[in-house]
C-alpha positions as CSV (number, residue, x, y, z in Angstrom):
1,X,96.0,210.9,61.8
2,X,98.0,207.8,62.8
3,X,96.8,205.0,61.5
4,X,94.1,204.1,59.2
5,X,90.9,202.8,60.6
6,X,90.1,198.7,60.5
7,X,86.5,197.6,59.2
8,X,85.0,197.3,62.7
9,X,82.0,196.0,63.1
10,X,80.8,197.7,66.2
11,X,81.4,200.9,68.2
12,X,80.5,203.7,70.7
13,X,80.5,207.0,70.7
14,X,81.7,208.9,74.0
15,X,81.7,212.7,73.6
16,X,82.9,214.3,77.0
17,X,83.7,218.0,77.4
18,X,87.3,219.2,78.2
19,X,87.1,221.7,81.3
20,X,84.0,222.5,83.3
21,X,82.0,225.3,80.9
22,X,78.2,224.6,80.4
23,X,78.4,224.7,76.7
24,X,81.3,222.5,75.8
25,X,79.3,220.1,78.3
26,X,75.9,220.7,75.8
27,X,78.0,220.8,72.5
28,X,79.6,217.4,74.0
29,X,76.2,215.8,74.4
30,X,74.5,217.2,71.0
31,X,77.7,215.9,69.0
32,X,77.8,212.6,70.5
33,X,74.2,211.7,70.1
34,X,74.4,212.8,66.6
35,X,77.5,210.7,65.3
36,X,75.9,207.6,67.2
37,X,72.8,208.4,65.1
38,X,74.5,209.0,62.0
39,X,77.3,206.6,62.4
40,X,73.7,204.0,62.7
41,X,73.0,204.7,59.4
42,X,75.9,202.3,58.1
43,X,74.5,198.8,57.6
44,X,77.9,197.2,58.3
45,X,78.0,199.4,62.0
46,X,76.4,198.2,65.5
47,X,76.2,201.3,67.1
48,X,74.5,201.8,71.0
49,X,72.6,204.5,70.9
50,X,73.5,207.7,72.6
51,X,70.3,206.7,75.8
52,X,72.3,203.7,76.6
53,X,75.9,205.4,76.4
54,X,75.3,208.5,78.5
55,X,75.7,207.0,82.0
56,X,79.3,205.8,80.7
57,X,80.4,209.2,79.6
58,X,80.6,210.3,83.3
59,X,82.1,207.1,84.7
60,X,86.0,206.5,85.7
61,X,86.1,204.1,83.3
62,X,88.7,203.8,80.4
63,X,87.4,203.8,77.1
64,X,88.4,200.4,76.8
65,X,86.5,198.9,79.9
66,X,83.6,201.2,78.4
67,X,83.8,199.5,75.2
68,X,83.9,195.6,76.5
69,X,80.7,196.8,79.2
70,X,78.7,197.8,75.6
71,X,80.5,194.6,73.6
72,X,81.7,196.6,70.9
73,X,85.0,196.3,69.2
74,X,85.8,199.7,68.8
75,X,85.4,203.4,71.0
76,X,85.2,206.9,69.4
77,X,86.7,209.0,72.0
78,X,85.3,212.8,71.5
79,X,86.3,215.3,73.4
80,X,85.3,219.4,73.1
81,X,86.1,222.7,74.5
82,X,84.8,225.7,73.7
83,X,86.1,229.0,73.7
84,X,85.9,232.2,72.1
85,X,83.7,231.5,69.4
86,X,85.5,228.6,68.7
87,X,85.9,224.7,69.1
88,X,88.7,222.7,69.9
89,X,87.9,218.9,69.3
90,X,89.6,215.7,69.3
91,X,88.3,211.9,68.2
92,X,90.9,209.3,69.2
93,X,90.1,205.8,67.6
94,X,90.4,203.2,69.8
95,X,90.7,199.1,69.4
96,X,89.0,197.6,72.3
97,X,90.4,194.2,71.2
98,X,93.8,195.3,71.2
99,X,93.8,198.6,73.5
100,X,95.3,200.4,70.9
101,X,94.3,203.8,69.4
102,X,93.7,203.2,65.7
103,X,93.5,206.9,64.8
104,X,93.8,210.3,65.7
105,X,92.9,213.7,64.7
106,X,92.1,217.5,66.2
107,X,89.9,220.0,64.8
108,X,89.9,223.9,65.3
109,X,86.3,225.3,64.0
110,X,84.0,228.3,64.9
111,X,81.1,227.7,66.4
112,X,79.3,228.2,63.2
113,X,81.2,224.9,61.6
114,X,79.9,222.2,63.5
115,X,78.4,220.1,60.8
116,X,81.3,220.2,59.2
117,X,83.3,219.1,62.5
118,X,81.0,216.2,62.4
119,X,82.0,215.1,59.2
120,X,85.7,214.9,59.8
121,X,84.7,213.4,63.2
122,X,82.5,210.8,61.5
123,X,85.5,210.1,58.4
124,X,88.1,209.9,61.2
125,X,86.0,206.8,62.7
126,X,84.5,205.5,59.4
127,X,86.4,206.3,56.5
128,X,84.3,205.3,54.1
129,X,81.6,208.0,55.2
130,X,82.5,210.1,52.1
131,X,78.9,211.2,51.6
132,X,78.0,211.1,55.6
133,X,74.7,213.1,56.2
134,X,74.5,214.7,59.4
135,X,71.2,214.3,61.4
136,X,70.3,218.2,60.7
137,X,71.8,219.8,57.4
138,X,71.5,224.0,59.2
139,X,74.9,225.1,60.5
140,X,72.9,228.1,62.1
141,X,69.9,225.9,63.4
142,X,72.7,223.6,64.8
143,X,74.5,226.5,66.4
144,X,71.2,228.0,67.8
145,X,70.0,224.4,69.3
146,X,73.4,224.2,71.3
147,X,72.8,227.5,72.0
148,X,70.0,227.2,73.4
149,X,70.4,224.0,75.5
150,X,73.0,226.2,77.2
151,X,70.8,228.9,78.0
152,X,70.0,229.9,81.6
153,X,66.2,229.3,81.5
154,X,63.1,228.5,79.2
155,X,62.8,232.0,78.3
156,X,66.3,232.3,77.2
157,X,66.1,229.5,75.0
158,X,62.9,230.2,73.5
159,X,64.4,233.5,72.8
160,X,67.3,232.0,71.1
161,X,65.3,229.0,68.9
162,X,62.4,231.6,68.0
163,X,62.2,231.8,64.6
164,X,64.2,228.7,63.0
165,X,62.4,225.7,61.9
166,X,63.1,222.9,64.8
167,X,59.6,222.1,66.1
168,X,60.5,219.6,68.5
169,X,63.0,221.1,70.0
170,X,60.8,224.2,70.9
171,X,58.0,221.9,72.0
172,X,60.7,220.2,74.1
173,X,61.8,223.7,76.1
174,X,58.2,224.5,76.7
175,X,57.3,221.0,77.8
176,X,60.3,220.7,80.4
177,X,60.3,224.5,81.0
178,X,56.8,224.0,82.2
179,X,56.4,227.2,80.0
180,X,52.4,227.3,80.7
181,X,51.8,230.1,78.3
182,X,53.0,228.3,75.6
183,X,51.7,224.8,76.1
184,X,49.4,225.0,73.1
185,X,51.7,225.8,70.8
186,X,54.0,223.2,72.0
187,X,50.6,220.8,71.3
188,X,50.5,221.8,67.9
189,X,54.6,221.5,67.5
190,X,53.9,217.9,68.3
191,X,50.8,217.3,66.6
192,X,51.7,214.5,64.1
193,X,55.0,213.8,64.6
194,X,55.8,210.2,65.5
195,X,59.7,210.5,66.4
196,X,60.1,208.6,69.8
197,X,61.4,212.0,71.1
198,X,57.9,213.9,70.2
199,X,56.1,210.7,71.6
200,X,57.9,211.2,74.7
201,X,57.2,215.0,74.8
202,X,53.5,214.2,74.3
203,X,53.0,212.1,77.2
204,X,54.7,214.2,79.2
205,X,52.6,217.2,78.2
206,X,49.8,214.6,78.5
207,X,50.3,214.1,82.4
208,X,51.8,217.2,83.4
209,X,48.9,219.9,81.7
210,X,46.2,218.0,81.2
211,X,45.9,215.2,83.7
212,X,45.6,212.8,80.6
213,X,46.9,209.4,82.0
214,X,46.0,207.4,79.3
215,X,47.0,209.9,76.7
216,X,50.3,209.6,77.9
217,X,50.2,205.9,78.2
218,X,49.0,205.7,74.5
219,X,52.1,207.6,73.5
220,X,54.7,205.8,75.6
221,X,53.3,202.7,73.9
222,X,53.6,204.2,70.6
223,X,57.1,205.2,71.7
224,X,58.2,201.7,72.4
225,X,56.8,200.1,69.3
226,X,59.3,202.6,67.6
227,X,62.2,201.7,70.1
228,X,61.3,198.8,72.4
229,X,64.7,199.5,74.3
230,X,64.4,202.7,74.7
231,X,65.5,203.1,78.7
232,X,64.0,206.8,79.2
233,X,60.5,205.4,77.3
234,X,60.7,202.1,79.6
235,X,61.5,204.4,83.1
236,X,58.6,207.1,82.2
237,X,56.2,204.2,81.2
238,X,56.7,202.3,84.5
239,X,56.3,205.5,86.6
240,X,52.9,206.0,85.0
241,X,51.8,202.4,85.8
242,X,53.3,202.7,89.3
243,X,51.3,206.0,90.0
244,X,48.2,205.0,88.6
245,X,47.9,201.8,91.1
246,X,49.8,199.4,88.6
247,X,53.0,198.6,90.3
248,X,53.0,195.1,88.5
249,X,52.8,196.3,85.4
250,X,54.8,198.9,85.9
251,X,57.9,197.1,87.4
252,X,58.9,194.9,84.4
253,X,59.4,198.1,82.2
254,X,61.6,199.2,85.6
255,X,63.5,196.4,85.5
256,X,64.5,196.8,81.8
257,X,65.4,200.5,82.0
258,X,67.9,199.4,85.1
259,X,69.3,196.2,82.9
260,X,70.0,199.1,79.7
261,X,71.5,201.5,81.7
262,X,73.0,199.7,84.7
263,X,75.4,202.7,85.5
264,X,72.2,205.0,85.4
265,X,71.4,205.6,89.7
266,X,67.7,207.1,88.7
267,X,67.4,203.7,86.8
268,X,68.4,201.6,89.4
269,X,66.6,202.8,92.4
270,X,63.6,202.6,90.5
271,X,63.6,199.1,90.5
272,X,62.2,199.3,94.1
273,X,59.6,201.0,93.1
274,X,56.7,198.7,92.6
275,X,57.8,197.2,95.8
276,X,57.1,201.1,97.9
277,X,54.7,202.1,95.9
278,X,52.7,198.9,95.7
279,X,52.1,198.2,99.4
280,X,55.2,196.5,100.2
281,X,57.5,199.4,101.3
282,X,60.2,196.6,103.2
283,X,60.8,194.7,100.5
284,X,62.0,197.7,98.6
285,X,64.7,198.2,101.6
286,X,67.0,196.1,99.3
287,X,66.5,197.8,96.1
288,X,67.3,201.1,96.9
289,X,70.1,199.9,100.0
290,X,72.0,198.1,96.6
291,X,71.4,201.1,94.8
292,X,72.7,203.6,97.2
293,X,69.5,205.7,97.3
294,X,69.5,206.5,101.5
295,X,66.7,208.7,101.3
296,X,64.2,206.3,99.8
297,X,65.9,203.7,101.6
298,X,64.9,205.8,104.8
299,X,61.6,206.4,103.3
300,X,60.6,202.4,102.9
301,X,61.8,201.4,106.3
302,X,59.5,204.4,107.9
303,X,57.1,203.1,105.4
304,X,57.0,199.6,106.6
305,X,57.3,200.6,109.8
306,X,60.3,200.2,111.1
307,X,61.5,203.3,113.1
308,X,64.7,201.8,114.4
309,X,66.5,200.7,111.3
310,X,65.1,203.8,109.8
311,X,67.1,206.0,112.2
312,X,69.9,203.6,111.9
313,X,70.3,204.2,108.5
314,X,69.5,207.3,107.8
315,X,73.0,209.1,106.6
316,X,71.8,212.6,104.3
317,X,70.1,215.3,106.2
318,X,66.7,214.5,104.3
319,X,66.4,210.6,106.1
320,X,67.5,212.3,109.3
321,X,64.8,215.3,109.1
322,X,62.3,212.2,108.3
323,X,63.4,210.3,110.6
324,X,62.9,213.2,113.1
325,X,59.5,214.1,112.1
326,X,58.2,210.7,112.4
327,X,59.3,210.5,116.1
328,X,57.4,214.1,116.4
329,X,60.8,216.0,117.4
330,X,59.9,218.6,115.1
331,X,59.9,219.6,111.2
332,X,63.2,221.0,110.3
333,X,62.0,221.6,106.4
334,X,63.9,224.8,105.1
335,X,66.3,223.6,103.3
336,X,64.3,221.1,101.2
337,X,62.1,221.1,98.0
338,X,58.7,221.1,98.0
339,X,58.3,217.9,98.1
340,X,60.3,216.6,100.3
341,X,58.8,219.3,102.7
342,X,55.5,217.7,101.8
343,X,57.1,214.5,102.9
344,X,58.3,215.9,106.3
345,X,54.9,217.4,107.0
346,X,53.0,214.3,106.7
347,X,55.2,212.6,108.7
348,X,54.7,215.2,111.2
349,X,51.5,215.1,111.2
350,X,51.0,218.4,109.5
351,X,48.2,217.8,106.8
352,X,47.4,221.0,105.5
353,X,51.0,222.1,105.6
354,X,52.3,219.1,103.6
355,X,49.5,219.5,101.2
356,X,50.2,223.0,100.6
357,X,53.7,221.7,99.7
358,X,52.2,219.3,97.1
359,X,50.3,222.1,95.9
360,X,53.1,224.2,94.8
361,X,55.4,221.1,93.9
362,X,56.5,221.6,90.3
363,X,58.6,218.1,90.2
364,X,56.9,215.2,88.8
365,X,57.2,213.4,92.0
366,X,53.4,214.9,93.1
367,X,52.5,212.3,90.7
368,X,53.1,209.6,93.1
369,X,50.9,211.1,95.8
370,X,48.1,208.6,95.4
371,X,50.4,206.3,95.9
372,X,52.6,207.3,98.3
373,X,52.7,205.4,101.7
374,X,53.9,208.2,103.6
375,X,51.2,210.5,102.4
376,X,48.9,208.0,104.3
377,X,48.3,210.1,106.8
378,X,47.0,212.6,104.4
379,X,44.0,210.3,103.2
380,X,41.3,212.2,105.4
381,X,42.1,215.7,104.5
382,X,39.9,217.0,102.4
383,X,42.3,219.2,100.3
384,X,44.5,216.1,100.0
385,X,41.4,214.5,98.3
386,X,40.9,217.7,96.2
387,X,44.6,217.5,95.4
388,X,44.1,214.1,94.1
389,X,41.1,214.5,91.9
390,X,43.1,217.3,89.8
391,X,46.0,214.5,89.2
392,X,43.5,212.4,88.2
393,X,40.2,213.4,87.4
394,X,38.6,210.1,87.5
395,X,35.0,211.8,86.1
396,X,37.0,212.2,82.5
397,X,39.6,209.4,82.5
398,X,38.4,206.6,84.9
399,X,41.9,206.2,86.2
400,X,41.9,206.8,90.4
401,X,44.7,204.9,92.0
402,X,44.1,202.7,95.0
403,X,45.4,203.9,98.1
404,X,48.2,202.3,99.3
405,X,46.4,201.5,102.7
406,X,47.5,197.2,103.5
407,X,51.0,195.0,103.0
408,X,54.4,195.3,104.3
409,X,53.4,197.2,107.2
410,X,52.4,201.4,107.6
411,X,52.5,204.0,109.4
């Protein structure tokens, strides 16, 4: 160690893998979530927590520019690789006053030792941690959750977490996996349990399996009443406003999530949002021009009707497929996801194709349909209306979105 570590008031956490390997990158992430959280627990610490942080950990810059961005006075530099069995870590110490590293230190564990890497990580950066508690106290259920985030697929990682105690984290593979067998064990996994992570899980589960909009309203509200600055709670909450026909309410819980992670591109492009979703596709053209998003860019100018500037702009091969089936010169739609394939069939024309797109869309983005300008053209299909009414069965829930049918132009 060089050094010995000043009583800083503040600090972040960045944990970045060394080399390209999947699970030094997971091992990275687990690690640096956990210090921020543990490293919390000190009443004389400020510490970001790991939501904010993340988009930093992949930027170009230094840990010092980092550090004056979050206004803290002091950067834990992690870094990992993995490799035989074993980790090589390092925590570097860094002043962001000064730019000077306070201390240093590398570790050489197995991969069954990293609660105990933690702790030396965590004494290197706050000394006085001499009876730090890690967030889990299981080396093997440690091991097996980094394991697991690793794995290839759902399956794998079910495989891997089955029979260890870590409820959420099940529930969380099943829920993202969209592991459809097991969704009612991941509702029981839940049931009860009030972390913002579990809220966030339910409400997911809520609109993706059983088409419970306000279910998963009532727990992204509960969420934020844990952690009102939440940015992942604030983006999912205004997405649900925004596709049930609340684009004003939604955008304010938008703008927030952009303002807390400003690095974050998902973030920021949602901030047009309310604009395209909520009948004024052109004055979203701003939005997502600043935030370098050229296909929705693409999409709110063909949106608002303006064909032109559309074509003008258009710069990935998904605007210029758009922008090619909107003039009718054909629907080149192979190499695209479902929904975007969806998208390119509607503008084309091509109802029933485009809903059959939506119908085997597994993203979250089908959640938008109601809302969707460019799916206007889908509004007097009848399996387009079928579609709708299993989003949102408006018989159980009373929540049917306005279509987006006046403002800001059309198609």
């Amino acid at each position: 160690m060089t050094g010995s570590a000043p009583p800083f008031d503040s600090i972040v956490v960045l944990a970045r893998p060394r080399g390209d390997g999947v699970r030094a990158a997971v091992l990275a992430d687990i690690l640096g979530d956990d210090l921020a959280a543990a490293l919390a627990r000190s009443p004389r610490l400020r510490v970001p927590c790991a939501e904010f942080v993340r988009p930093y950990v992949k930027s170009e810059l230094s840990p010092e520019e980092i550090g004056r961005a979050l206004n803290v006075r002091a950067v834990a530099l992690c870094t990992v690789a993995t490799a035989n069995g074993s980790v090589d870590a390092t925590v570097e110490l860094i002043d962001v006053l000064h730019e000077e590293l306070v201390a240093e230190e590398s570790f050489l564990v197995s991969a069954r030792e990293l609660l105990a890497l933690q702790r030396a990580m965590a004494r290197v950066i706050a000394p006085e941690f001499t009876r730090w508690q890690p967030v889990m106290t299981d080396e093997d259920v440690y091991a097996r959750i980094v394991q697991a985030r690793a794995a290839r697929d759902a399956e794998e990682a079910l495989e891997i977490l089955d029979g260890i105690d870590c409820p959420v984290e099940t529930a969380a593979v099943i829920v993202e996996g969209r592991v459809r067998a097991r969704i009612d064990g991941a509702r029981a996994m839940l049931s009860g349990v009030r972390s913002v992570r579990a809220l966030q899980l339910r409400a997911k589960l809520a609109f993706r399996f059983d088409a419970d909009w306000p279910g998963a309203e009532e727990a992204l509200r509960a969420a934020l009443e844990q952690d009102p600055y939440s940015p992942s709670t604030r983006s999912l909450l205004g997405d649900l406003l925004v596709a049930t026909g609340r684009p004003a309410e939604g955008a304010p819980h938008h703008r927030l999530a952009a303002e807390l992670m400003p690095l974050d591109e998902r973030a920021q492009t949602a901030l047009g949002f309310a604009d395209y979703f909520g009948a004024f596709p052109l004055q979203a053209v701003p939005r997502f021009r600043d935030a370098g998003a050229n296909d929705w860019l693409v999409r709110a100018l063909l949106a608002g009707g303006d064909v032109v500037r559309a074509r003008d702009a258009a710069g990935t091969p998904f605007a210029r497929a758009l922008v090619a089936a909107f003039a009718r010169d054909g629907v080149y739609a192979a190499p695209f996801g479902a929904h975007q394939r969806a998208l390119l069939f509607s503008a084309a024309g091509a109802a029933e194709e485009a809903v059959a797109c939506l119908e085997s869309c597994g993203d979250d983005a089908r959640f938008f349909a109601a809302v969707e300008p460019l799916f206007l053209p889908l509004a007097s299909s009848p399996s387009f209306s079928a579609l709708l009414s299993k989003i949102f069965p408006s018989a159980s829930h009373g929540i049917y979105p306005a279509r987006n049918r006046s403002g800001g132009g059309g198609l």
